[in-house]
FIZA-326379 format. One record per atom (N, C-alpha, C, O): x, y negated, z; residue in three letters; atom name; residue number from 1. Coordinates in pm, 1 decimal, padded with zeros to 6 digits. Atoms other than C-alpha are relative to their C-alpha. Layout:
# FIZA-326379
+----------+----------+----------+------+------+-----+
|       c1 |       c2 |       c3 | code | site | pos |
+----------+----------+----------+------+------+-----+
|        X |        Y |        Z |  ALA |   CA | NUM |
...
+----------+----------+----------+------+------+-----+
//
This chain:
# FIZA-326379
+----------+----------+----------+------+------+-----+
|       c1 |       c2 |       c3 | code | site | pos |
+----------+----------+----------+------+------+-----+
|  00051.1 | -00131.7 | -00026.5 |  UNK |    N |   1 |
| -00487.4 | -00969.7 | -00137.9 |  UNK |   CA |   1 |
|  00002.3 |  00023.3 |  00150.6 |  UNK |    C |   1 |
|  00103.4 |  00001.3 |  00217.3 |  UNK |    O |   1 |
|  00010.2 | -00037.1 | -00137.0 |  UNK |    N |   2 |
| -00616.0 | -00861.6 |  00204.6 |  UNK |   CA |   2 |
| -00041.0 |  00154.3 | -00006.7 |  UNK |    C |   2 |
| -00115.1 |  00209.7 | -00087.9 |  UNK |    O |   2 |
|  00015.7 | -00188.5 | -00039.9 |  UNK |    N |   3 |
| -00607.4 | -00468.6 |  00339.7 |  UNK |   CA |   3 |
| -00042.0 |  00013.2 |  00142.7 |  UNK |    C |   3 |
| -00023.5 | -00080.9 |  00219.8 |  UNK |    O |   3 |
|  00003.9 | -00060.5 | -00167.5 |  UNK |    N |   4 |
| -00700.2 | -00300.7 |  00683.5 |  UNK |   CA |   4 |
|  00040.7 |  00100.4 | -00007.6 |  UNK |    C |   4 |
|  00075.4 |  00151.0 | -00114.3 |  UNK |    O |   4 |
| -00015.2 | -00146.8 | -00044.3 |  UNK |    N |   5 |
| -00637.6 |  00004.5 |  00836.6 |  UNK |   CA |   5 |
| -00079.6 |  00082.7 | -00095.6 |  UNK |    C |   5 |
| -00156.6 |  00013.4 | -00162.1 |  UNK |    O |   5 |
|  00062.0 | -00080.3 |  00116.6 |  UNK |    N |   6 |
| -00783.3 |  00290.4 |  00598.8 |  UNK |   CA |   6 |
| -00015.5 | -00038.9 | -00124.5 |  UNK |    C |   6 |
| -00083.3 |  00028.1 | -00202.4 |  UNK |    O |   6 |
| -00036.5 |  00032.5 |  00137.0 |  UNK |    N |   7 |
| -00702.9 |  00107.5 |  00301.8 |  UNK |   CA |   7 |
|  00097.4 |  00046.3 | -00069.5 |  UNK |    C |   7 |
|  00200.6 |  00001.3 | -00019.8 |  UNK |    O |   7 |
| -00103.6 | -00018.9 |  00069.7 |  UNK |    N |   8 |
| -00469.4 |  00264.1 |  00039.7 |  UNK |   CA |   8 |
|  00065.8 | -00090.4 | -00143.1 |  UNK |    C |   8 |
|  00005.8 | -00134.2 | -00241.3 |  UNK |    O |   8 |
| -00063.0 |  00019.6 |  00157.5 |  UNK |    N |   9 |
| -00232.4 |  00150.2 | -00234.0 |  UNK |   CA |   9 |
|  00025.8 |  00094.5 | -00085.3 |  UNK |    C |   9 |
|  00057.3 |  00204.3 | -00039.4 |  UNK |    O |   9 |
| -00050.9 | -00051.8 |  00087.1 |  UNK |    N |  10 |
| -00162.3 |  00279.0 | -00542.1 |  UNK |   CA |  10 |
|  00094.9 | -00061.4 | -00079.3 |  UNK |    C |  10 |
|  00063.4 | -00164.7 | -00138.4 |  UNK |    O |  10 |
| -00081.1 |  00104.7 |  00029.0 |  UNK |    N |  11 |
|  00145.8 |  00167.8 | -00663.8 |  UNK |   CA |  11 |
|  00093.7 |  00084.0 | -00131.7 |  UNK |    C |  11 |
|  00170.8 |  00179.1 | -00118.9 |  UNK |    O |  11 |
| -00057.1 | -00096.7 |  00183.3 |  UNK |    N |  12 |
|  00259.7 |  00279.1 | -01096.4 |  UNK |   CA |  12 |
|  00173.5 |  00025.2 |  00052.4 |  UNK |    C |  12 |
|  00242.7 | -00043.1 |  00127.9 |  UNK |    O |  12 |
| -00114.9 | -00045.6 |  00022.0 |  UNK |    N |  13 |
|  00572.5 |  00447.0 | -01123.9 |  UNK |   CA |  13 |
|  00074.1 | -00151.1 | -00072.2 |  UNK |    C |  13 |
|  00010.9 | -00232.9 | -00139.1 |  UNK |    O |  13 |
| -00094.7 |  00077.3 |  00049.9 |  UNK |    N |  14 |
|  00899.4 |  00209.4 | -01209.1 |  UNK |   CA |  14 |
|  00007.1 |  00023.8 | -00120.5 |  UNK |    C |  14 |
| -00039.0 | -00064.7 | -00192.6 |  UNK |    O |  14 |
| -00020.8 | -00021.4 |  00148.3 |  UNK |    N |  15 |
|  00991.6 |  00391.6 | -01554.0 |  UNK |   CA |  15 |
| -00116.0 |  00097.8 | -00046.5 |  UNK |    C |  15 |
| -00199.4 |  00150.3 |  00027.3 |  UNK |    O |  15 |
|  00107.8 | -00051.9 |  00048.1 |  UNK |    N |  16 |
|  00781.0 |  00556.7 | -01803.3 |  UNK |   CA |  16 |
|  00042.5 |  00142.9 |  00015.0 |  UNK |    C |  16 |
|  00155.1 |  00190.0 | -00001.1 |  UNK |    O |  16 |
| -00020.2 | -00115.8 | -00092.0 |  UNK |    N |  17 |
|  00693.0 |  00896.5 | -01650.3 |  UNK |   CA |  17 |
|  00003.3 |  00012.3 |  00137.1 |  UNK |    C |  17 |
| -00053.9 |  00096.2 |  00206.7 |  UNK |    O |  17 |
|  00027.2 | -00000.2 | -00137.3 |  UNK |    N |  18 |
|  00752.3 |  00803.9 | -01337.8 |  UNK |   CA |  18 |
| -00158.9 |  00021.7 |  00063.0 |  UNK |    C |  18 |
| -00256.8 | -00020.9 |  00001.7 |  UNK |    O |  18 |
|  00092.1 | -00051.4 | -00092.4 |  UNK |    N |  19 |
|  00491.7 |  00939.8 | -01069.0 |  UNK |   CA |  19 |
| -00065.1 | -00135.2 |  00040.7 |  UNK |    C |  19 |
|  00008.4 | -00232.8 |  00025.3 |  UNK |    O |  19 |
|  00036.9 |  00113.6 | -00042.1 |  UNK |    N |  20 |
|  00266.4 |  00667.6 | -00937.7 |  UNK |   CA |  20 |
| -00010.3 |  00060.1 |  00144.5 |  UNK |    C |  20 |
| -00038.0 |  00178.2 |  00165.7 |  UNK |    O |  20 |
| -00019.9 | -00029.5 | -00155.4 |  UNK |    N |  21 |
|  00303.3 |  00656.1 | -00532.7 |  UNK |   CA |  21 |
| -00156.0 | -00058.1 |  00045.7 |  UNK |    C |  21 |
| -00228.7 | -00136.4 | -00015.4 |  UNK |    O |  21 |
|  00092.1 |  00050.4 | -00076.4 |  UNK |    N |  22 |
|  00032.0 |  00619.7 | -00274.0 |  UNK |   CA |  22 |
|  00041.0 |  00036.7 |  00119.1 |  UNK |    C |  22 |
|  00110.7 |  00130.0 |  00158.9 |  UNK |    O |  22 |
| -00055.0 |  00078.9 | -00158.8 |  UNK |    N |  23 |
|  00038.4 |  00431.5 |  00088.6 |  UNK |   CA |  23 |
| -00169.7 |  00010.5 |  00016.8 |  UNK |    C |  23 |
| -00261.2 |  00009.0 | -00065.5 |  UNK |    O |  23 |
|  00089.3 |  00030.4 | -00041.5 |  UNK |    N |  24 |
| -00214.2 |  00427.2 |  00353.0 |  UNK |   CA |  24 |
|  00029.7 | -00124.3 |  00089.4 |  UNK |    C |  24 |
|  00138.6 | -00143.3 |  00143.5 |  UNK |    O |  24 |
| -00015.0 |  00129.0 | -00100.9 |  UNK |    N |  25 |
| -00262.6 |  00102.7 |  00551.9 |  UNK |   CA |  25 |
| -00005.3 |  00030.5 |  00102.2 |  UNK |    C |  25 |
| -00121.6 |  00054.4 |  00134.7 |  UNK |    O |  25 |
|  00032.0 |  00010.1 | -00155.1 |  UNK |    N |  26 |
| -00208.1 |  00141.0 |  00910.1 |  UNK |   CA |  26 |
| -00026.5 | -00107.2 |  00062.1 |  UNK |    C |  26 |
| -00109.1 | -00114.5 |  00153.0 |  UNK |    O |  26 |
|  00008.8 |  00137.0 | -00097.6 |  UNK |    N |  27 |
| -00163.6 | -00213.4 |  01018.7 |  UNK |   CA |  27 |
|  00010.9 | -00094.8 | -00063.2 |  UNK |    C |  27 |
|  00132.0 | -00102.4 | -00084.2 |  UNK |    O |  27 |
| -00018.1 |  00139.2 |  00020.3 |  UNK |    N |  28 |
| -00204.1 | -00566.2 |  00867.0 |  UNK |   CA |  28 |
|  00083.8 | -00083.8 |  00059.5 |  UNK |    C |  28 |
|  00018.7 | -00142.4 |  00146.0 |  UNK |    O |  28 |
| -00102.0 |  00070.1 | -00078.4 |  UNK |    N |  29 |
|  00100.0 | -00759.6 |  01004.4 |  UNK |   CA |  29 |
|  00004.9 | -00167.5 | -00036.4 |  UNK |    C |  29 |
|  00085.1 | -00246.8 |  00012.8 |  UNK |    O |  29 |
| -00011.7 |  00092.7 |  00033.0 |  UNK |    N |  30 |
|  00011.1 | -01051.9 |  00837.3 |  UNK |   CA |  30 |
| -00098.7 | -00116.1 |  00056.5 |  UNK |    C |  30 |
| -00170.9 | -00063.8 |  00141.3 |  UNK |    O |  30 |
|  00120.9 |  00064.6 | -00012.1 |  UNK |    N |  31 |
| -00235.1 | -01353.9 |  00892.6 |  UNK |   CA |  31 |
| -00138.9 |  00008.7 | -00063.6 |  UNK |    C |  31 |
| -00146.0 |  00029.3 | -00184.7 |  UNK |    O |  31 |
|  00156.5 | -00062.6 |  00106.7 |  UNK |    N |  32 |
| -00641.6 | -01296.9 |  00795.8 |  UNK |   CA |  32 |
|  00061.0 |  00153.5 | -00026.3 |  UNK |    C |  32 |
|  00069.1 |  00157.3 | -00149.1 |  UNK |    O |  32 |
| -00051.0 | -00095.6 |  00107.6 |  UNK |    N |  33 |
| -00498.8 | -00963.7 |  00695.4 |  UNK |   CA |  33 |
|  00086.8 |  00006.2 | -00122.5 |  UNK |    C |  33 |
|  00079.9 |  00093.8 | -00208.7 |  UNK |    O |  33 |
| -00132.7 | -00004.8 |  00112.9 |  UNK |    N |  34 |
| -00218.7 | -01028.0 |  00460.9 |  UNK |   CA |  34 |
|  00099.0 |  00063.9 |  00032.8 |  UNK |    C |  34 |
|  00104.0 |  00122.0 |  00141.1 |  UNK |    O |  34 |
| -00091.5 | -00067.6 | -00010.0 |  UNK |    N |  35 |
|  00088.6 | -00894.8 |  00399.5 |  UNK |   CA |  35 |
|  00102.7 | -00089.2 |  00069.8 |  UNK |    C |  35 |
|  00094.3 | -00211.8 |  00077.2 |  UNK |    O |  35 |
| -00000.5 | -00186.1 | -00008.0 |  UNK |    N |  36 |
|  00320.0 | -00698.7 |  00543.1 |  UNK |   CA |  36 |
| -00074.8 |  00052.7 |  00023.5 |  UNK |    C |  36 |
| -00174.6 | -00008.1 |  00062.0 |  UNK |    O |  36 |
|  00084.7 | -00096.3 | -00022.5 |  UNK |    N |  37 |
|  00158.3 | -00462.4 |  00585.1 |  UNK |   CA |  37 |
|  00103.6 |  00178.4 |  00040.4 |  UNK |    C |  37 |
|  00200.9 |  00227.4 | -00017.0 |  UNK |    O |  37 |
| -00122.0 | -00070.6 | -00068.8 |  UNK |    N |  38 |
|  00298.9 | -00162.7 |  00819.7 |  UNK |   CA |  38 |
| -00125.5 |  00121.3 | -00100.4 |  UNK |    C |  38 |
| -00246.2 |  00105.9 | -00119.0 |  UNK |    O |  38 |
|  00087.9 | -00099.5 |  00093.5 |  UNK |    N |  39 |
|  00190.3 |  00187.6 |  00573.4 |  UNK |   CA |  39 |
|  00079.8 |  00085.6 |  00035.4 |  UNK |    C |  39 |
|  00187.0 |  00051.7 |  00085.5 |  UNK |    O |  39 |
| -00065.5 | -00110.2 | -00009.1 |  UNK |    N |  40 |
|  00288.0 |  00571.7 |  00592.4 |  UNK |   CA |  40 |
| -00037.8 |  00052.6 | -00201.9 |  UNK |    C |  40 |
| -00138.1 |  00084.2 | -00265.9 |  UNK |    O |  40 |
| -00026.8 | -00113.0 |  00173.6 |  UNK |    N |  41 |
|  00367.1 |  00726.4 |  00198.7 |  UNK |   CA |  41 |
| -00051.6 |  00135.4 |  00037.3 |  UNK |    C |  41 |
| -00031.7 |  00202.0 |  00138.8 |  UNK |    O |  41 |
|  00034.4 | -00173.8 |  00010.4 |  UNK |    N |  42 |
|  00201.7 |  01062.8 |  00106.4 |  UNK |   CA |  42 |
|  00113.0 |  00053.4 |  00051.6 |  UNK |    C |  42 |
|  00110.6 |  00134.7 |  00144.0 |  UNK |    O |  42 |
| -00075.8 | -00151.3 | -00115.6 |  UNK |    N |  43 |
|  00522.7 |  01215.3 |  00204.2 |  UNK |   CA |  43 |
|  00087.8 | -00031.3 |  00139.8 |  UNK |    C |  43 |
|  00198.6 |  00001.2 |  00182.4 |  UNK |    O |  43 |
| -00028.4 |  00000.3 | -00158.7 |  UNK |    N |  44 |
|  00522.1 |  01099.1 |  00551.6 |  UNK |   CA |  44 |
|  00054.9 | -00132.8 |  00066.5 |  UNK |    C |  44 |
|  00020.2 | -00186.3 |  00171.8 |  UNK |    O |  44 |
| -00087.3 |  00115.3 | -00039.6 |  UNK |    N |  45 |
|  00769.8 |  00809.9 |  00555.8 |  UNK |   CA |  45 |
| -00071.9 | -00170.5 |  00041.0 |  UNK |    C |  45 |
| -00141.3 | -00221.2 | -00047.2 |  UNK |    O |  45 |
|  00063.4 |  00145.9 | -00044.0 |  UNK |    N |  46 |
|  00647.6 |  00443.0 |  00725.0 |  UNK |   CA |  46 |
|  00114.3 | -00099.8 | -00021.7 |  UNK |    C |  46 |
|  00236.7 | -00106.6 | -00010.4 |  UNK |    O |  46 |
| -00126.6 |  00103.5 |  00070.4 |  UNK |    N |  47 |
|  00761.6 |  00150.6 |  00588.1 |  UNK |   CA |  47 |
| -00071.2 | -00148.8 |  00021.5 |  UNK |    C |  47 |
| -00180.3 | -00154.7 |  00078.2 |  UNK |    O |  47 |
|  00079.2 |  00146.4 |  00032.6 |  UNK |    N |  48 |
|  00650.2 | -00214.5 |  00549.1 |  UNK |   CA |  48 |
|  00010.4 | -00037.3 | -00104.7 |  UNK |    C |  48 |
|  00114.4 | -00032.4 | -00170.4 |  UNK |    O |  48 |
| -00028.8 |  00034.0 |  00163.4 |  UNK |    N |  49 |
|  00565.1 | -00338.5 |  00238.1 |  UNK |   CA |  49 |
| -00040.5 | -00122.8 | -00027.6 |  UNK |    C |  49 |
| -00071.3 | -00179.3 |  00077.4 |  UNK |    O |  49 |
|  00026.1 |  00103.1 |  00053.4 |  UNK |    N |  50 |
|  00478.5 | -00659.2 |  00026.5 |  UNK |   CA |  50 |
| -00072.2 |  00007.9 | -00120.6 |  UNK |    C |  50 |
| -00029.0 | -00048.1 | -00221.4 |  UNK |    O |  50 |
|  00074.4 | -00048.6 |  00169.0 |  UNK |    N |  51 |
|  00236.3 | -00544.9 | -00263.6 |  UNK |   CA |  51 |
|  00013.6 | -00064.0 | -00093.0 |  UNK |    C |  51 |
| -00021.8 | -00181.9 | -00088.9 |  UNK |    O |  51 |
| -00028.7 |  00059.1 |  00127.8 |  UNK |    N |  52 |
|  00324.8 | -00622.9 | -00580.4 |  UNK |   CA |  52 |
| -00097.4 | -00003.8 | -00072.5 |  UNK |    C |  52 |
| -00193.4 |  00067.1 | -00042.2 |  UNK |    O |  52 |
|  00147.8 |  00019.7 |  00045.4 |  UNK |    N |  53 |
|  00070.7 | -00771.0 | -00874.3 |  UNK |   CA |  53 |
| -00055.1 |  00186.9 | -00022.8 |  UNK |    C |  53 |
| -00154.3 |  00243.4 |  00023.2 |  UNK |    O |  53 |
|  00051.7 | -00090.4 |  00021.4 |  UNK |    N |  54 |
|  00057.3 | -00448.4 | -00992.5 |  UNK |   CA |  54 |
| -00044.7 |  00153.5 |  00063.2 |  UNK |    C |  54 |
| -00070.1 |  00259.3 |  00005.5 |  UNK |    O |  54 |
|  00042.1 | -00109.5 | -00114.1 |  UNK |    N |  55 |
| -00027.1 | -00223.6 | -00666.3 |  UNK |   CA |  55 |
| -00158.1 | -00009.4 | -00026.7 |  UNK |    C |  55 |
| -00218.1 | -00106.2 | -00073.4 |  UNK |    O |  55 |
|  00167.6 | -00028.2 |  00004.3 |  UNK |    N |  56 |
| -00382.5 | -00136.2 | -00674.8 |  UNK |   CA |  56 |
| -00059.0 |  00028.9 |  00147.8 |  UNK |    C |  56 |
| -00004.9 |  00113.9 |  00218.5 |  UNK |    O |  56 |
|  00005.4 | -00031.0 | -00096.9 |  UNK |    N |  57 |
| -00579.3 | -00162.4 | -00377.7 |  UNK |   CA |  57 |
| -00128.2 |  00101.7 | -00002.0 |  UNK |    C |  57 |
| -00218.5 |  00083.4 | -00083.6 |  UNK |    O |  57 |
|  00129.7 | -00035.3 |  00015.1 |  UNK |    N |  58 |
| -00842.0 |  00111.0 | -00276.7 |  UNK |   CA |  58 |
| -00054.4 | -00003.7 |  00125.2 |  UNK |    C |  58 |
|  00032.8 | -00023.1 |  00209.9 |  UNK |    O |  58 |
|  00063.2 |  00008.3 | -00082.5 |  UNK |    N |  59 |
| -01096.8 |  00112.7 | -00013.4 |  UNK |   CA |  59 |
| -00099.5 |  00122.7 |  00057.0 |  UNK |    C |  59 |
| -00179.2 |  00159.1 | -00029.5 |  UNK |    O |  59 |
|  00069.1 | -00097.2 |  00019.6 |  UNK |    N |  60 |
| -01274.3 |  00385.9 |  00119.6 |  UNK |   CA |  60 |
| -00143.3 | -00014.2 |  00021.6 |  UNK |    C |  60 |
| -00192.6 | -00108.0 |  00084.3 |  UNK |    O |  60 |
|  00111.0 |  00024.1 |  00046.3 |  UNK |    N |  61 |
| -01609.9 |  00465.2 |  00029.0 |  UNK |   CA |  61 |
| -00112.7 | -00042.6 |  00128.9 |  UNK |    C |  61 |
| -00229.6 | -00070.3 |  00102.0 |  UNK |    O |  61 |
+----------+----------+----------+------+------+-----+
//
């Protein structure tokens, strides 16, 4: 999986019920665009992540 900048994840909640989270891509840290990937969470926080199978990537239109 490759992302850029203005790309988001969607990533399912852990247990059932849980909220599903969403990340925007700021920065590709990886090679070609792979991961890490440096992202800010809807509520604000920046993190680096490693997407898991089941993150969803979206793209904007």
């Amino acid at each position: 999986m490759t992302a850029s900048q203005g790309d988001s994840f969607v990533v399912p909640g852990h247990e059932p019920g849980d909220e599903e989270r969403r990340c925007d891509v700021l920065q590709a840290k990886g090679p070609d665009g792979g991961p890490p990937y440096f992202v800010r969470w809807a509520d604000g926080e920046l993190g680096m992540v490693f997407p898991g199978e089941e993150w969803q990537l979206i793209r904007p239109d």
